[in-house]
N, C-alpha and C positions, 0 to 999 in steps of 0.2 A: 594487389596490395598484400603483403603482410599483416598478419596479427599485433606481430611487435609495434609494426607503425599506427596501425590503428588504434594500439595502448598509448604510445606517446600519444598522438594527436588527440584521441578523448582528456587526457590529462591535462594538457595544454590547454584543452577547450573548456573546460570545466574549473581551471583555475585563475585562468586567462591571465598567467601570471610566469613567464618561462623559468625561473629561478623556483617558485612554488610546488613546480611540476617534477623538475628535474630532483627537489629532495624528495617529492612522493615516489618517483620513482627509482629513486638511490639511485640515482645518475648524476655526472657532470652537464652543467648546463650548454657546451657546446657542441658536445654531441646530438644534445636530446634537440636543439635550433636546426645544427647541419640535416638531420634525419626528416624533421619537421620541411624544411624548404626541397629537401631530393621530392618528398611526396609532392607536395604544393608543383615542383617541376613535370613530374610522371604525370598529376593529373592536369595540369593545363589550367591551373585555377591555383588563384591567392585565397586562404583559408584564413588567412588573420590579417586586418590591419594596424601597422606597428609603427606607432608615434611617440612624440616624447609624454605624452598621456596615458600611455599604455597599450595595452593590446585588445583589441574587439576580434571578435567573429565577422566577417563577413557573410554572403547571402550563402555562398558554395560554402564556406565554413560551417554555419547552421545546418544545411543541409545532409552534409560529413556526419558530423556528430552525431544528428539523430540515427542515420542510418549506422552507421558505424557503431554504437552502443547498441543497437539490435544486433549486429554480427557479433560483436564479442560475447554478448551474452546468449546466443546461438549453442558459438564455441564451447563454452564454459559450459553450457546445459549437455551439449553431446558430450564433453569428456564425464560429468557428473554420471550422468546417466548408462554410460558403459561402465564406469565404477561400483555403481551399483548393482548391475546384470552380473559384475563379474564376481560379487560377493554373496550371490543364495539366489532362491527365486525373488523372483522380481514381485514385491506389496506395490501399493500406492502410498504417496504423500499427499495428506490432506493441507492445506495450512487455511488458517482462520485466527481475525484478529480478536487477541487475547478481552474474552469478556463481553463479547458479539457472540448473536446465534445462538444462547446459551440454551431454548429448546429446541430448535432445526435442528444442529448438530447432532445432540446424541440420538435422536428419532433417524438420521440419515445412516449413523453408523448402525447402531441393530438392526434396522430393517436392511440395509446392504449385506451384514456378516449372516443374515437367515437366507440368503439369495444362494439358488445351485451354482456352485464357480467361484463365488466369492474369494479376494486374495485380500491379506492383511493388510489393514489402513493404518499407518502412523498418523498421527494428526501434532500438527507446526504447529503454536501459536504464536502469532507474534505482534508486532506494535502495530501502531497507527499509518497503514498506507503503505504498506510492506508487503502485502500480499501479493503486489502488479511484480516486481523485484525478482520474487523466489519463483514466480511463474518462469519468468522469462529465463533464467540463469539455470532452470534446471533441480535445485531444490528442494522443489514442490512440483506434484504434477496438476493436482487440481484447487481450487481455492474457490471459497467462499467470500464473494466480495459485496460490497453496498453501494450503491449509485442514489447519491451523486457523487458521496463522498471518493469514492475508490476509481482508480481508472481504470476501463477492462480495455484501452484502445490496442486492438491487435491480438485481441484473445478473442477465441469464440466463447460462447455464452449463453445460457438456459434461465430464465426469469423463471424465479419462484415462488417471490411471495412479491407482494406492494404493501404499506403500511403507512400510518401518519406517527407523528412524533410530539411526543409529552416535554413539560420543562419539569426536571425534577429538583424539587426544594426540600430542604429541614422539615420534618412532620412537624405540624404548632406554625410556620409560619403564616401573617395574616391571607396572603392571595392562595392559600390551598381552600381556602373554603370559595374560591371562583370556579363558576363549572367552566371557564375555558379563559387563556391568555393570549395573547400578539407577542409574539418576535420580539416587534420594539418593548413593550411591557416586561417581557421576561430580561432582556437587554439592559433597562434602567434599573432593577433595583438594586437600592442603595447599601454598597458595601457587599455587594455578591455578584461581581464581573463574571464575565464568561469567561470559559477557561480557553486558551490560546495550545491549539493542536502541532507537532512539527509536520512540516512539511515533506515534499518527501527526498530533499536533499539534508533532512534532519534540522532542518535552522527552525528557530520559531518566528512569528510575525510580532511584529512589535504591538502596542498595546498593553491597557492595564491589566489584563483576568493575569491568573495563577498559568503558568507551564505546566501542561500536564502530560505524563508519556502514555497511560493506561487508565481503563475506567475506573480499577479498584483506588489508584490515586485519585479520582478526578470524584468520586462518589465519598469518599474520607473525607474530601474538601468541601461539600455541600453538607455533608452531616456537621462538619463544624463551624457552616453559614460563614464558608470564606469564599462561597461560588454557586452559580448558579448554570445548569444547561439545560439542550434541548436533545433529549433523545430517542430512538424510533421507540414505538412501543412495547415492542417486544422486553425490551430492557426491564419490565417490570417484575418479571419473578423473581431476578438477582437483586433487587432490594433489599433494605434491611426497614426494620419499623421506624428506625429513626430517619425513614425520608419519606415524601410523597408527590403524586404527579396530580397534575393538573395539564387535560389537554391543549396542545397548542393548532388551530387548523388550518392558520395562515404558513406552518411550516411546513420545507418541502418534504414533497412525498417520499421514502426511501423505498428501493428494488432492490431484494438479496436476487443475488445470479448466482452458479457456479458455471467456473471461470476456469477455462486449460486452453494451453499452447495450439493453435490449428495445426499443427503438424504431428499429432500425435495420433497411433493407429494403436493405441492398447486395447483391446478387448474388455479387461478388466475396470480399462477407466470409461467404458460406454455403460458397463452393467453398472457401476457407484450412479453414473447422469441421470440414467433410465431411471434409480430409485428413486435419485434427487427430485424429476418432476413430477412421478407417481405422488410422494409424498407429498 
C-alpha cells in the first residue's frame, strides 16, 4: 500500500462521510471513492459499508484504520525526526500536559542537566490527552503521561509515582471543613458541576459542567464556584489561597509513567528514564 492511500482511507474512515473527506483532503470526491475501492480491491476485503444510510466501517475496515494511523504516524515521526538530525545535534522532546507534574517535572530536568552526557531537553506543553499523539507522530520523544486518564497503549513505560486525588473547591465553601468526600458527593453539589474534558478527537461529552481545555481555566472556574473537580494530589502547590482540597478516597488512584516510542535507541533518552526512576 501506499501512504497516499492509507491518507485517503484514514479520512474516509474517520469521517465516514466521502464528500467530508474528499474537502479535507482538497480532492474531488471521485477520485478519492475510485482510489478508495482499487485498495478495498488490492486487499480482498470491503473496508466500508455503503447504504442509503450512509457509510460504516466494517470489521476489516476497523481493523485498517487502527493499524494504518499507526503507519502514518510512523511515517510522519521518521520524516520529523531526520529533520531534526538534520538541523544541529540532536536534544530531546519532553512533552507534558500543561499544568500536571508541576514538581516531577522541574526535579527530572535539573537532575538530568547535572547527569555526565546530558543533551538539551525542550519541554512541549500541551492540552488534555495529547501527549499519546505527539509520541507517536514524532514530535516529542518522551512524555509524561497519567493513567488512567492518558493512553500509553503501544508505548513503553516506567511507573513513577502512584497517588490518590482530592476534590478542589472555593476556600469558605461548607464541605471543606470535611476531612474526606465520595465521587458521588463531590458529583452533586449544587450549582458546581464537573467540568467536561475533550476527548481525544477534540469533541467534548455532553452534559451540564463548564468545557474546559486547561487546569488554569478549569481552576478560575472553581475559584468563582462555577465548578467543582477531582484532582491527583499532587496538584496542590499550583493552588492559589482562594481554593481548597478536601480528600477524595473512593477516587481512582493516578500513575505518572514516562512514556516513549519502543523503537527508539537514543542513548540520551535512556539517561533522562534512568533519572526519571532514580528520582
Amino acid at each position: 500500500m501506499e501512504t497516499r492511500e492509507l491518507r485517503y482511507f484514514v479520512a474516509v474512515a474517520e469521517e465516514l462521510h466521502f464528500g467530508r473527506a474528499a474537502e479535507r483532503l482538497g480532492m474531488a470526491q471521485p477520485p478519492l471513492s475510485r482510489a478508495v475501492r482499487q485498495l478495498e480491491r488490492r486487499l480482498g476485503a470491503t473496508l466500508f459499508d455503503r447504504n442509503s444510510r450512509g457509510v460504516t466501517l466494517t470489521e476489516a475496515g476497523a481493523v485498517l484504520l487502527r493499524e494504518g494511523r499507526a503507519a502514518l504516524d510512523a511515517v510522519d515521526a521518521a520524516e520529523r525526526r531526520t529533520r531534526r538530525a538534520a538541523n544541529g545535534p540532536a536534544g530531546l522532546v519532553l512533552v507534558a500536559k500543561a499544568g500536571a507534574s508541576s514538581e516531577l517535572l522541574p526535579k527530572l530536568l535539573d537532575a538530568y542537566a547535572a547527569e555526565p552526557g546530558a543533551v538539551p531537553v525542550d519541554v512541549l506543553l500541551c492540552g488534555v490527552g495529547q501527549q499519546e499523539g505527539l509520541l507517536r507522530d514524532g514530535r516529542a520523544d518522551v512524555g509524561l503521561l497519567h493513567l488512567p486518564f492518558d493512553s500509553a497503549a503501544g508505548l513503553d513505560v516506567e511507573r513513577l509515582t502512584t497517588e490518590g486525588q482530592v476534590a478542589i473547591l472555593p476556600a469558605g465553601h461548607p464541605l471543606t471543613g470535611r476531612r474526606t468526600l465520595t465521587m458521588a458527593e463531590v458529583a452533586a453539589i449544587p450549582g458546581m458541576p464537573m467540568p467536561r474534558w475533550p476527548g481525544r478527537d477534540g469533541t467534548y461529552p455532553d452534559g451540564p459542567g463548564p468545557e474546559v481545555r486547561d487546569h488554569a481555566q478549569l481552576l478560575q472556574l472553581i475559584g468563582l464556584g462555577r465548578a467543582a473537580a477531582v484532582l491527583p494530589e499532587s496538584c496542590r502547590p499550583m493552588l492559589g489561597p482562594d481554593l481548597a482540597t478536601v480528600p477524595v478516597p473512593d477516587a481512582p488512584r493516578v500513575t505518572t509513567v514516562i512514556a516513549w516510542p519502543p523503537h527508539s535507541r537514543s542513548l540520551a533518552l535512556a539517561g533522562l528514564i534512568r533519572t526519571a526512576t532514580r528520582l
